[in-house]
C-alpha positions as YAML, in Angstrom:
chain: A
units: angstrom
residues:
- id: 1
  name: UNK
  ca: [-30.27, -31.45, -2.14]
- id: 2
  name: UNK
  ca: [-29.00, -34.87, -2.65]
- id: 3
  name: UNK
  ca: [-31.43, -37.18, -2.65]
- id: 4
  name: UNK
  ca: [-30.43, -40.79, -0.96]
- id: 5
  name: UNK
  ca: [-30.77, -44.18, -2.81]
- id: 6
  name: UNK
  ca: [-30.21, -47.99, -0.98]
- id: 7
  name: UNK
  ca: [-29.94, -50.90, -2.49]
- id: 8
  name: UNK
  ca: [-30.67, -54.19, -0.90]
- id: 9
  name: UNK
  ca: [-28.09, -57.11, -2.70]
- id: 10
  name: UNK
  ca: [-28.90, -59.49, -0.34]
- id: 11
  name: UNK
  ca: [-31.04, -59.54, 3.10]
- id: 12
  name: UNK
  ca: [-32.31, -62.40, 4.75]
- id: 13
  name: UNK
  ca: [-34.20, -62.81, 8.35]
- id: 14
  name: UNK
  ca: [-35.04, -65.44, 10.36]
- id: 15
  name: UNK
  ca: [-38.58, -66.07, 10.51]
- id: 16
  name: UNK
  ca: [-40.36, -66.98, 13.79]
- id: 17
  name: UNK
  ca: [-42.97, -69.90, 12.82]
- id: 18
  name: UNK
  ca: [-46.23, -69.73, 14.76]
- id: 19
  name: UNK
  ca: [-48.64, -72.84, 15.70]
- id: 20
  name: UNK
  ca: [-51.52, -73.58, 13.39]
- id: 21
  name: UNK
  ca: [-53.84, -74.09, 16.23]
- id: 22
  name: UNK
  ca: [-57.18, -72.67, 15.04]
- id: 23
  name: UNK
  ca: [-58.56, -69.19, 16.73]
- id: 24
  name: UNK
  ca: [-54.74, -68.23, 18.04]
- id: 25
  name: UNK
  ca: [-54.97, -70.78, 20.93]
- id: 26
  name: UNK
  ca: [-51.77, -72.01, 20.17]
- id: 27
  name: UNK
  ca: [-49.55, -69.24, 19.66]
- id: 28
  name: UNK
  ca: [-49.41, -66.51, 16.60]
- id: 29
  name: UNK
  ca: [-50.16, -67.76, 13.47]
- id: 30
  name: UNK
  ca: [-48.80, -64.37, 11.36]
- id: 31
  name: UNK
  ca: [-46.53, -66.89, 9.34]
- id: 32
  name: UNK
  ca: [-49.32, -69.21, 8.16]
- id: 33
  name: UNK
  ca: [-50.95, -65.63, 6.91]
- id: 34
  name: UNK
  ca: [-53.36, -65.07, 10.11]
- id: 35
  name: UNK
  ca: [-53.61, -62.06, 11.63]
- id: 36
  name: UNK
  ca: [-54.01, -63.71, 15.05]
- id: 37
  name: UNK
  ca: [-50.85, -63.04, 17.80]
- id: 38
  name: UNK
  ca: [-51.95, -65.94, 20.37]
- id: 39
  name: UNK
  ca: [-52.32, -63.59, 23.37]
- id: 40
  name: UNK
  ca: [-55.88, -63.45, 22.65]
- id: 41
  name: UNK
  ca: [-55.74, -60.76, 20.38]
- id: 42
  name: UNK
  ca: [-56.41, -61.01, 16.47]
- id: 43
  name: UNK
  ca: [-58.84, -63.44, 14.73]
- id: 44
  name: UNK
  ca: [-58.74, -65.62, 11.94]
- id: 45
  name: UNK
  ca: [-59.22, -63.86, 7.92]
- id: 46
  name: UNK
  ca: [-63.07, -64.98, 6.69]
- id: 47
  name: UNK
  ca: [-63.33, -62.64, 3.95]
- id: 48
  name: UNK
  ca: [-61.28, -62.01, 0.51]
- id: 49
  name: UNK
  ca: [-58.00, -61.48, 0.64]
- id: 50
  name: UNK
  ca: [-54.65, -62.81, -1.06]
- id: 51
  name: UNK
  ca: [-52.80, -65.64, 0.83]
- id: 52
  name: UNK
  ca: [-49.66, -65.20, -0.78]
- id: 53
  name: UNK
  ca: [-49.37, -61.96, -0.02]
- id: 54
  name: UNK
  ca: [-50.33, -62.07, 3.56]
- id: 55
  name: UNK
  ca: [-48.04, -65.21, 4.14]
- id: 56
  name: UNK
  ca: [-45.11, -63.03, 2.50]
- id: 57
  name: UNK
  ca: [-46.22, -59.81, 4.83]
- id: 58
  name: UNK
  ca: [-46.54, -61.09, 8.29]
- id: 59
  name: UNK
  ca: [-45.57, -57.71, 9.84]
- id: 60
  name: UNK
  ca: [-48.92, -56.44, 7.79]
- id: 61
  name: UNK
  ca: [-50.90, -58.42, 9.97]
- id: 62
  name: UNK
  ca: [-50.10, -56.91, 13.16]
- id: 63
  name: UNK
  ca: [-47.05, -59.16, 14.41]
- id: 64
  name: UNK
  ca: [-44.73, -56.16, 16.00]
- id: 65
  name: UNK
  ca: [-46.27, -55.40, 18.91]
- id: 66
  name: UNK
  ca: [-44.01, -52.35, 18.75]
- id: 67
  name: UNK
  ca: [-45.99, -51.06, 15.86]
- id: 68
  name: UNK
  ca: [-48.00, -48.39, 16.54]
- id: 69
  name: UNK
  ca: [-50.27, -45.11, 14.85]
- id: 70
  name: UNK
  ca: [-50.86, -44.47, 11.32]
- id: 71
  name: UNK
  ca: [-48.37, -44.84, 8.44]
- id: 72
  name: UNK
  ca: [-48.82, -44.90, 4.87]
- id: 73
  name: UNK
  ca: [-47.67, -47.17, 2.91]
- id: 74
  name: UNK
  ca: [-43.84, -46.82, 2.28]
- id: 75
  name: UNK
  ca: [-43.60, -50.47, -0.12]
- id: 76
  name: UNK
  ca: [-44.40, -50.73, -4.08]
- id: 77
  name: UNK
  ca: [-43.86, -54.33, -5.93]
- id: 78
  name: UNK
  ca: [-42.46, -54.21, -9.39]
- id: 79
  name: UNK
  ca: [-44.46, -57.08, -9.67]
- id: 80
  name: UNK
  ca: [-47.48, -54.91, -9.59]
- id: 81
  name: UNK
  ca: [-46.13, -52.83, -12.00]
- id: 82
  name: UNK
  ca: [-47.42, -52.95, -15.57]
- id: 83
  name: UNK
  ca: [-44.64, -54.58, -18.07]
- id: 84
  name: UNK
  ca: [-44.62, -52.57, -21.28]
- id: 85
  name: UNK
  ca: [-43.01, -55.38, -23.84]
- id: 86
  name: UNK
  ca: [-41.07, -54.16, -27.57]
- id: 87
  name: UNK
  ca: [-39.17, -56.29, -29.46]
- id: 88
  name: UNK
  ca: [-35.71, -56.97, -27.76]
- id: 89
  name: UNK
  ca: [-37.08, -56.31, -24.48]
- id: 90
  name: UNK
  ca: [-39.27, -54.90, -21.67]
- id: 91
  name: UNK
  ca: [-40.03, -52.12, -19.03]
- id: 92
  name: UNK
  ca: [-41.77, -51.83, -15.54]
- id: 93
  name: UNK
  ca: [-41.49, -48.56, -13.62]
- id: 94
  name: UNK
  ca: [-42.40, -47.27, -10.23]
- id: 95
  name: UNK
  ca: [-43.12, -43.36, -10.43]
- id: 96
  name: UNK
  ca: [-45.12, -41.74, -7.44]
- id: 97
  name: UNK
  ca: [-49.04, -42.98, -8.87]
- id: 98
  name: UNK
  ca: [-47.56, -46.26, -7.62]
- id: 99
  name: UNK
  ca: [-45.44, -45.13, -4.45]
- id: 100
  name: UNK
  ca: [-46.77, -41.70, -3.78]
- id: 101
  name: UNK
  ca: [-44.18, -41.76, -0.48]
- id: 102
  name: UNK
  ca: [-41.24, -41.14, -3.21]
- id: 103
  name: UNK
  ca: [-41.73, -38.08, -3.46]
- id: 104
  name: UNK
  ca: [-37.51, -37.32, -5.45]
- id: 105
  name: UNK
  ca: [-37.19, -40.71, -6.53]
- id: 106
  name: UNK
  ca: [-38.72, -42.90, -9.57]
- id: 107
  name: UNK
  ca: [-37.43, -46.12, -10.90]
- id: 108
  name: UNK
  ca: [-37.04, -48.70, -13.29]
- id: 109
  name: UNK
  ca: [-36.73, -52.06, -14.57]
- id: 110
  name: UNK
  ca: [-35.52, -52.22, -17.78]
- id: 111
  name: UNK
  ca: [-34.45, -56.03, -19.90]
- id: 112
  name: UNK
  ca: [-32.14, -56.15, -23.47]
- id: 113
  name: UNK
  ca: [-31.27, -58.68, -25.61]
- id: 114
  name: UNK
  ca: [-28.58, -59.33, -27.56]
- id: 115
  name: UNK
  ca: [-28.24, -56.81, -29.49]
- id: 116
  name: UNK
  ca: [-31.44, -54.83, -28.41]
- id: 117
  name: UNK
  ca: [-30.86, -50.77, -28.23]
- id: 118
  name: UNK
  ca: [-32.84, -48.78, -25.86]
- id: 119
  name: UNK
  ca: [-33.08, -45.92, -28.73]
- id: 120
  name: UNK
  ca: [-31.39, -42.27, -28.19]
- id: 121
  name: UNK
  ca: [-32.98, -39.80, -25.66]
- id: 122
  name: UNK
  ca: [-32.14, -37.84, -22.89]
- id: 123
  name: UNK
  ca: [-34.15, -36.26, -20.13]
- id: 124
  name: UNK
  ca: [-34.85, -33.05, -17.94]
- id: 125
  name: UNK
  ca: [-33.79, -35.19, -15.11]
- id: 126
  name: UNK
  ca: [-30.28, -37.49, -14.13]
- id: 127
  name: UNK
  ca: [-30.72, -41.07, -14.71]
- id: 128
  name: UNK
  ca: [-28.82, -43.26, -12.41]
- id: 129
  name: UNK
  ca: [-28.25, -47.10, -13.89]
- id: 130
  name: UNK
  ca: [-27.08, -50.35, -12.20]
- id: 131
  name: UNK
  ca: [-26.11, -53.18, -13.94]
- id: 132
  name: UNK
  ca: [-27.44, -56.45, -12.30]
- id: 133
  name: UNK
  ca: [-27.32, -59.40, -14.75]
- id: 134
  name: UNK
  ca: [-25.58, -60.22, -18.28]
- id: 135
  name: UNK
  ca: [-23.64, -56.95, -19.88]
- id: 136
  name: UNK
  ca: [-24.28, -53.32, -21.87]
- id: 137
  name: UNK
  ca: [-22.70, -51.13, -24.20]
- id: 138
  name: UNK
  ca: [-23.57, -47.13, -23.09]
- id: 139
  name: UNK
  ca: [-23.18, -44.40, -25.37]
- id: 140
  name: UNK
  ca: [-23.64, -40.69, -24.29]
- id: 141
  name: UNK
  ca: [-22.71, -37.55, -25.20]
- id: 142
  name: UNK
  ca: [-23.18, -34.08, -23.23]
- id: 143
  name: UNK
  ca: [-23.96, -30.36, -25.19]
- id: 144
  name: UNK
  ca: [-20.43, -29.79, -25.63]
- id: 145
  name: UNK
  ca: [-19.70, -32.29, -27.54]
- id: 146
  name: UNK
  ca: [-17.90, -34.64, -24.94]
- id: 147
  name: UNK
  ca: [-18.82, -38.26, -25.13]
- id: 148
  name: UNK
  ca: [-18.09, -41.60, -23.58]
- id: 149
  name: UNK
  ca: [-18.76, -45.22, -24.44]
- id: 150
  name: UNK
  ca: [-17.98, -47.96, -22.35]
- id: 151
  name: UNK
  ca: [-19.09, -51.30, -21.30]
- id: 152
  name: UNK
  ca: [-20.58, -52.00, -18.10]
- id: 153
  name: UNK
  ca: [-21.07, -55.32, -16.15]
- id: 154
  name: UNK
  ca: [-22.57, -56.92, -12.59]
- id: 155
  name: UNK
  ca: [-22.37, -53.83, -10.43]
- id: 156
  name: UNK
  ca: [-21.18, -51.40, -12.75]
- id: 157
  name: UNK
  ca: [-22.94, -48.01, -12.17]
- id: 158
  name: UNK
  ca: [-23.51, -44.91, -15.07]
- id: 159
  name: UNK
  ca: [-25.16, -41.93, -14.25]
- id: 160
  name: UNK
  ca: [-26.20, -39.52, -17.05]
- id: 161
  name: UNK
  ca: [-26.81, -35.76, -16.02]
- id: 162
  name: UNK
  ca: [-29.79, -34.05, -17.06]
- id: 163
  name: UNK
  ca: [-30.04, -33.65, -20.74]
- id: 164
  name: UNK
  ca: [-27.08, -35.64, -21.87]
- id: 165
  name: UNK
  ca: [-28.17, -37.80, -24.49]
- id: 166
  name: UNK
  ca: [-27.56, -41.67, -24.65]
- id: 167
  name: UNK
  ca: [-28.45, -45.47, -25.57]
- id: 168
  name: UNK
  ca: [-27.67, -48.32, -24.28]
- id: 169
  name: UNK
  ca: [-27.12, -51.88, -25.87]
- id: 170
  name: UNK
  ca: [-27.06, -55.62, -24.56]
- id: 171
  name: UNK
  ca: [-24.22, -57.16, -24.95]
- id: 172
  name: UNK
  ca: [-24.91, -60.46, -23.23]
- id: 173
  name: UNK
  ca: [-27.53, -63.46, -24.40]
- id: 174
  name: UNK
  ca: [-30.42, -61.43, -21.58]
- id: 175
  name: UNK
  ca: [-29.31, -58.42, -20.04]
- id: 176
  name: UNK
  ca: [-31.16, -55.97, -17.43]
- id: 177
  name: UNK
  ca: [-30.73, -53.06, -15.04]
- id: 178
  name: UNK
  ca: [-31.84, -50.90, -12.56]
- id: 179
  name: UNK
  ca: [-32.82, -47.07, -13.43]
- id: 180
  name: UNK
  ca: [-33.38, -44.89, -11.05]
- id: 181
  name: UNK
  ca: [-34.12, -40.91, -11.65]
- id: 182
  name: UNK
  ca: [-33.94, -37.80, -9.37]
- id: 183
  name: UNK
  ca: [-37.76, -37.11, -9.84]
- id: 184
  name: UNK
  ca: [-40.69, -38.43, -8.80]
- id: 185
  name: UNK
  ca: [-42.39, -39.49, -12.34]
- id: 186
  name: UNK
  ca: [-39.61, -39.47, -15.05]
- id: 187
  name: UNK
  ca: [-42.40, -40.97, -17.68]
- id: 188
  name: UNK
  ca: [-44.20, -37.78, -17.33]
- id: 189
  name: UNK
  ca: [-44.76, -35.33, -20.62]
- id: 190
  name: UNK
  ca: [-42.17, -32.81, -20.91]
- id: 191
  name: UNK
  ca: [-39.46, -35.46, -19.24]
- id: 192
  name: UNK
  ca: [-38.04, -37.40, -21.59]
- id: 193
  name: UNK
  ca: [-37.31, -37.05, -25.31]
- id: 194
  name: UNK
  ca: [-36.37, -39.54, -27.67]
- id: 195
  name: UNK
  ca: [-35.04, -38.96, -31.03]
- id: 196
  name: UNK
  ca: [-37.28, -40.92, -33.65]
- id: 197
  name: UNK
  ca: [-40.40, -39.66, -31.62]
- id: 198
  name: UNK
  ca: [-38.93, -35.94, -32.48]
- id: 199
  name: UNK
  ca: [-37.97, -36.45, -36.03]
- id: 200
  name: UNK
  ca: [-41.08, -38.32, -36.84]
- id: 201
  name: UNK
  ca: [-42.94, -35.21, -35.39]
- id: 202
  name: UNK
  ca: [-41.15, -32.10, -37.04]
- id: 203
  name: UNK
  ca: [-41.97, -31.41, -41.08]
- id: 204
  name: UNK
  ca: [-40.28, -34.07, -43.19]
- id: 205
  name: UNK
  ca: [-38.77, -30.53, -45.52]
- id: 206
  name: UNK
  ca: [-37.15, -29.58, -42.41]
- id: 207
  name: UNK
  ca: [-35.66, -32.42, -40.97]
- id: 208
  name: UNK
  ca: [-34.21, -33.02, -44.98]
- id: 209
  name: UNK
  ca: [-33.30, -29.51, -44.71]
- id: 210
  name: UNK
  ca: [-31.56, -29.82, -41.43]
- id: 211
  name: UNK
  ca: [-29.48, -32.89, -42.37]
- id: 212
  name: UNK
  ca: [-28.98, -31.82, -45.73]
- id: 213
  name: UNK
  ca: [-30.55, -34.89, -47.04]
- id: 214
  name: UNK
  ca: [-33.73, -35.81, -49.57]
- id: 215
  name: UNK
  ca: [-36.74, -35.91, -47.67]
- id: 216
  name: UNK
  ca: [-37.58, -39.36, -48.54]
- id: 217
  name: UNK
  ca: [-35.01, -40.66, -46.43]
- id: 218
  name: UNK
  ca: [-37.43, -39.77, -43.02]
- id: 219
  name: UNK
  ca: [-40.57, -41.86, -44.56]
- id: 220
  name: UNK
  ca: [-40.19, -44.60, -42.22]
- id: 221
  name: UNK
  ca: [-39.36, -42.93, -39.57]
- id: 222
  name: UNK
  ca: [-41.32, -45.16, -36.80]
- id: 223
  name: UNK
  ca: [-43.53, -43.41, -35.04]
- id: 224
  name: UNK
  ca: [-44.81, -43.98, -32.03]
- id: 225
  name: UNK
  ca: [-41.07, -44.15, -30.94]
- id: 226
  name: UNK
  ca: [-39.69, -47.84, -30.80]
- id: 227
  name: UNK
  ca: [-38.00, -46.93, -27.11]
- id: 228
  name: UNK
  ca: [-36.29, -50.46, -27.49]
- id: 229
  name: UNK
  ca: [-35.58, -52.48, -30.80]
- id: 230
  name: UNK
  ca: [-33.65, -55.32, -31.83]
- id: 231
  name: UNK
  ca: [-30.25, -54.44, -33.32]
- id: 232
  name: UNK
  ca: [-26.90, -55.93, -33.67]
- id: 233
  name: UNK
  ca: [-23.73, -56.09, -31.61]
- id: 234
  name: UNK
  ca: [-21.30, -53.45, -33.85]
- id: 235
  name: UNK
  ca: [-17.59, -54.38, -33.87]
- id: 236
  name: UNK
  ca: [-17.26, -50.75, -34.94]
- id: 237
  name: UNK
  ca: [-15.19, -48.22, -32.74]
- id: 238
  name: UNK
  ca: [-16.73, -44.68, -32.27]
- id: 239
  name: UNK
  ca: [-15.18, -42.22, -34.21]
- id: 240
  name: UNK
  ca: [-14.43, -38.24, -32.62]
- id: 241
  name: UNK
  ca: [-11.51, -36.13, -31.11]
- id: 242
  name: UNK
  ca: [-10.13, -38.64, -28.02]
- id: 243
  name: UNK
  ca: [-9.88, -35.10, -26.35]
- id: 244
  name: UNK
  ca: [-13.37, -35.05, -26.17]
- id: 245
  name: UNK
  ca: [-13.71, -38.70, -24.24]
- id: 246
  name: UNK
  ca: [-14.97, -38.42, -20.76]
- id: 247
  name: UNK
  ca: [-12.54, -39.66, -17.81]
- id: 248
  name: UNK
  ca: [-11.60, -39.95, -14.78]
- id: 249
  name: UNK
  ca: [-13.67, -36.99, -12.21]
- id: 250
  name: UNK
  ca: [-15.68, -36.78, -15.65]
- id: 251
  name: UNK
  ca: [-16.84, -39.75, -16.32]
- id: 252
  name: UNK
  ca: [-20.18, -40.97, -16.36]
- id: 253
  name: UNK
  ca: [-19.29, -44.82, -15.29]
- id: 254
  name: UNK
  ca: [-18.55, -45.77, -11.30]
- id: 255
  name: UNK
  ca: [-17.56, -49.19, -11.23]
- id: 256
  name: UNK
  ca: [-18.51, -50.49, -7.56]
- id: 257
  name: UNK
  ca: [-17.06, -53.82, -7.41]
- id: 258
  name: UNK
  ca: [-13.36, -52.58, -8.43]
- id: 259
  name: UNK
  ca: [-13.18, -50.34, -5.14]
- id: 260
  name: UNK
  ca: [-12.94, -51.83, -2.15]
- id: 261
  name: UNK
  ca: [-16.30, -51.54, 0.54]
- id: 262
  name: UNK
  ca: [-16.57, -49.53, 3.46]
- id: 263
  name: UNK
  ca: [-15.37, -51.11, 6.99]
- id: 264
  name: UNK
  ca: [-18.54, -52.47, 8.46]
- id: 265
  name: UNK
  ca: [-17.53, -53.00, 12.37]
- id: 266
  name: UNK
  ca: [-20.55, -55.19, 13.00]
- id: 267
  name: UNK
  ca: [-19.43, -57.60, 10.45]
- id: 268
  name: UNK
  ca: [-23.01, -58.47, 9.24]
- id: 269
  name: UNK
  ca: [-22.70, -57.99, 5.75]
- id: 270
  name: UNK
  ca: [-20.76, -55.13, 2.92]
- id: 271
  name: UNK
  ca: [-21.59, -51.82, 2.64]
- id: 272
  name: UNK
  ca: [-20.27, -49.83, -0.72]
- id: 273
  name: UNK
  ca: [-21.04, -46.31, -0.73]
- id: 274
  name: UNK
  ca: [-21.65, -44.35, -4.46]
- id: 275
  name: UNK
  ca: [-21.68, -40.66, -4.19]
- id: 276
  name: UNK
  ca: [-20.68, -37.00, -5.25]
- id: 277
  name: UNK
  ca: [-16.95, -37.54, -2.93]
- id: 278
  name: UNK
  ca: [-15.95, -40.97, -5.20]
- id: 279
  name: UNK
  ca: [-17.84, -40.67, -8.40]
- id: 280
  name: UNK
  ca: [-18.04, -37.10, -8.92]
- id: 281
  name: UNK
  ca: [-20.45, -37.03, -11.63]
- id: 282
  name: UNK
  ca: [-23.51, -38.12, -9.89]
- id: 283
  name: UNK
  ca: [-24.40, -34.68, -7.67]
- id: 284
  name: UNK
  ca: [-27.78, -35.51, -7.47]
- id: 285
  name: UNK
  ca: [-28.20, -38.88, -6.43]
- id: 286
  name: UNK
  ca: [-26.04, -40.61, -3.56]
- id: 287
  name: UNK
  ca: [-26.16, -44.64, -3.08]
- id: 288
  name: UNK
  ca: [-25.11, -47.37, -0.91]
- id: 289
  name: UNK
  ca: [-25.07, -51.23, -2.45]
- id: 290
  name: UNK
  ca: [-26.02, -53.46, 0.63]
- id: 291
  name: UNK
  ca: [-25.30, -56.70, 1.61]
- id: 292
  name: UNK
  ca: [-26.69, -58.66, 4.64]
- id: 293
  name: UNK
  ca: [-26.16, -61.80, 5.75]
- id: 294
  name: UNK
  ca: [-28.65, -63.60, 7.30]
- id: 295
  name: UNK
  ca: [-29.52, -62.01, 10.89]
- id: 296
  name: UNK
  ca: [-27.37, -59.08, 9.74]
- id: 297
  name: UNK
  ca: [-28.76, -55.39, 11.12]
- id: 298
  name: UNK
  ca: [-28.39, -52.11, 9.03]
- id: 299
  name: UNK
  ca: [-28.41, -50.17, 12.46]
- id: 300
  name: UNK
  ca: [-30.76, -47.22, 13.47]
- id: 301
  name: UNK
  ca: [-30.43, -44.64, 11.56]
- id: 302
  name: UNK
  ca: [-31.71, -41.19, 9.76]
- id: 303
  name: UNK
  ca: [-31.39, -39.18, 6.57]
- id: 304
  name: UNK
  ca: [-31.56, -35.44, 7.98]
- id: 305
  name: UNK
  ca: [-31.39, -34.15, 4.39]
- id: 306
  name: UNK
  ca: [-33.21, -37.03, 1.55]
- id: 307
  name: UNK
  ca: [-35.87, -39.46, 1.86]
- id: 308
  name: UNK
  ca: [-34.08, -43.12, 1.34]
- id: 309
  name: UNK
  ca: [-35.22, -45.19, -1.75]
- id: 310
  name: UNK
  ca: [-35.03, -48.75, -1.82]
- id: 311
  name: UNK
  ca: [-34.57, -51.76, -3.91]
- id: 312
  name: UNK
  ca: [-33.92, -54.68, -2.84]
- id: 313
  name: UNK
  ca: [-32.77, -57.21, -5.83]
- id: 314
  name: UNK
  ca: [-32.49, -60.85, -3.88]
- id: 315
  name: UNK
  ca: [-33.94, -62.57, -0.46]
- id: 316
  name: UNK
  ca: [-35.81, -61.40, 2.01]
- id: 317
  name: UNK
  ca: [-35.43, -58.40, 5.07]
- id: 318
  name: UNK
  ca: [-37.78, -56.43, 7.16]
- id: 319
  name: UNK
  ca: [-37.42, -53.03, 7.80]
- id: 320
  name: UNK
  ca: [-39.49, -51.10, 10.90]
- id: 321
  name: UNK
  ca: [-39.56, -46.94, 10.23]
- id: 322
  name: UNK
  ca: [-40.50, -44.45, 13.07]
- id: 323
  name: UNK
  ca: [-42.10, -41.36, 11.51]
- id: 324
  name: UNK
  ca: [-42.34, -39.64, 15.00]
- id: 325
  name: UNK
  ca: [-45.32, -39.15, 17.18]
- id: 326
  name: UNK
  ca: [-45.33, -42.43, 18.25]
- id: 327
  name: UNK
  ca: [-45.63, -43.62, 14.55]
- id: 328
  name: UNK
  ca: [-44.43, -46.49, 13.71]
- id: 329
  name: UNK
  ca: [-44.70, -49.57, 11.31]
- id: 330
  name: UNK
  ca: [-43.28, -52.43, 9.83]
- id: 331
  name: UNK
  ca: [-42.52, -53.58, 6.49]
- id: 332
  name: UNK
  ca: [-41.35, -57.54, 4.84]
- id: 333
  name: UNK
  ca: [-39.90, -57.29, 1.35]
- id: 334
  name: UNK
  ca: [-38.66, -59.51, -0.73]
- id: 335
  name: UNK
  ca: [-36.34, -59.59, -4.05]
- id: 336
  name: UNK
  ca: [-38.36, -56.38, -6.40]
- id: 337
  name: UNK
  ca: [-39.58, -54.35, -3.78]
- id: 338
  name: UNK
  ca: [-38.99, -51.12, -3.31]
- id: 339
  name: UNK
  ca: [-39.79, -48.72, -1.04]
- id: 340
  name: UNK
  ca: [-39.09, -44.82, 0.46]
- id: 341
  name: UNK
  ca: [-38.50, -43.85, 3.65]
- id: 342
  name: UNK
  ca: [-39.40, -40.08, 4.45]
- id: 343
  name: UNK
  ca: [-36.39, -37.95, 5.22]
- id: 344
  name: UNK
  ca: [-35.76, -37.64, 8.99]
- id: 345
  name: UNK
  ca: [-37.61, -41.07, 9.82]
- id: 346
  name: UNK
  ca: [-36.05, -43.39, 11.89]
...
């Protein structure tokens, strides 16, 4: 099953400002963060809650009268995320304790420096990257022995089968990306393996052994695992058979900006579509990179097979998902939201 992935480049609404007479006498009042619709329903917030956040959800608070039954939250905030920080950079993630809706899909956050490695590892599930600001250097290499390394910019999409082992390096003064992986909590034990955290935990006589090396060469292994640390930019080329270099229907790298976008009839924005039919390596997750312009409509429209995960990287949108049964709610995000839709919903 192919599971579906959306990305949000750019969406933008118009919002409709309500009076600020007090009680709803004047007209809704959603946009000053009042759940009050000026129809003489709703009344004004006396207890705790967060302002911000209710000014920035105004469909929370009841505005579509369309809106209607229960449905569970479908929205997570990286911002609510915890940041894990190493030297050369950070990570925030979204696995299914945060969104427990995503039930294929987990994500991502992940910021370089110059220089900055995210150490060697694979995992027992594809990773899917996008490359959003400054530049990398990716490095991977499959059980056979066939490798690639090439460097990605704004837009620039790798996707890494399960198991095939890899780094990745900024290149640029900041760099950082999207990850997104074809399982609901990547982070969980047994998922992903990282090379100093195995060395440092096998018997220092058999790792020498292994290598063929003295044993004091693995006394510093670090340990826990550094996941990211600072390094520096190599000038270096890799070295190996050039027969063994992944290309073209092999390759792990999709670059989206060199191919032109689908035809959008509507005109209301660009659609690119990443999948298994124009980047054959990624058979597990399918994508679309989405840009609105302000007003612009992604039109009705369901996912028969895959639940739809969502990221939306700058301004602001609102989606509304039907869930059947008369179920139906309404969602604001804004740039590091994500969210999943089930599979089937409207």
């Amino acid at each position: 099953m192919k599971l579906a992935l959306h990305l949000s480049a750019l969406a933008a609404v118009n919002a409709v400002l309500g009076a600020t007479l007090p009680g709803g006498k004047g007209g809704p009042q959603f946009e000053k963060g009042q759940p009050i619709a000026g129809n003489g329903k709703g009344a004004p917030l006396l207890g705790g809650t967060n302002r911000q956040v209710d000014i920035s959800n105004p469909d929370n608070l009841g505005r579509q009268s369309t809106d209607n039954g229960i449905v569970p939250n479908l929205k997570w905030r990286f911002s609510d995320s915890k940041t894990r920080l190493f030297k050369g950079g950070w990570l925030r993630e979204q696995v299914i304790q945060d969104l427990p809706q995503s039930h294929d899909i987990s994500a991502a956050q992940q910021h370089l420096s110059k220089g900055a490695i995210r150490e060697l590892h694979w995992h027992r599930v594809a990773e899917w990257g996008f490359v959003y600001a400054g530049s990398v250097l990716i490095s991977a290499v499959d059980e056979f022995g066939k490798y690639q390394v090439e460097t990605l910019n704004f837009g620039d999409i790798w996707y890494f089968p399960k198991g095939v082992a890899h780094t990745v390096q900024g290149l640029g003064e900041e760099n950082e990306f999207l990850l997104v992986f074809d399982d609901a909590d990547f982070d969980k034990v047994g998922t992903t393996f990282n090379i100093d955290d195995w060395v440092a935990h096998t018997p220092r006589d058999i790792v020498a052994k292994n290598f063929g090396l003295d044993p004091s060469i693995f006394d510093h292994v670090p340990t826990p695992n550094p996941n990211i640390f600072n390094g520096t930019v190599s000038t270096k080329n890799v070295t190996g058979d050039p027969g063994d270099v992944l290309t073209g229907d092999a390759s792990f790298v999709y670059r989206t900006l060199q191919h032109e976008p689908e035809p959008v009839p509507g005109k209301g924005g660009q659609f690119y579509k990443i999948d298994s039919t124009n980047f054959p390596a990624s058979k597990t997750l399918a994508a679309t990179f989405v840009t609105l312009k302000p007003g612009g409509l992604r039109e009705l429209h369901w996912h028969p097979n895959a639940e739809e995960w969502l990221y939306f990287h700058k301004g602001t949108a609102r989606a509304t998902v039907f869930i059947g049964n008369a179920a139906s709610r309404t969602f604001d995000f804004s740039a590091g939201d994500t969210a999943a839709f089930p599979d089937n919903s409207g």
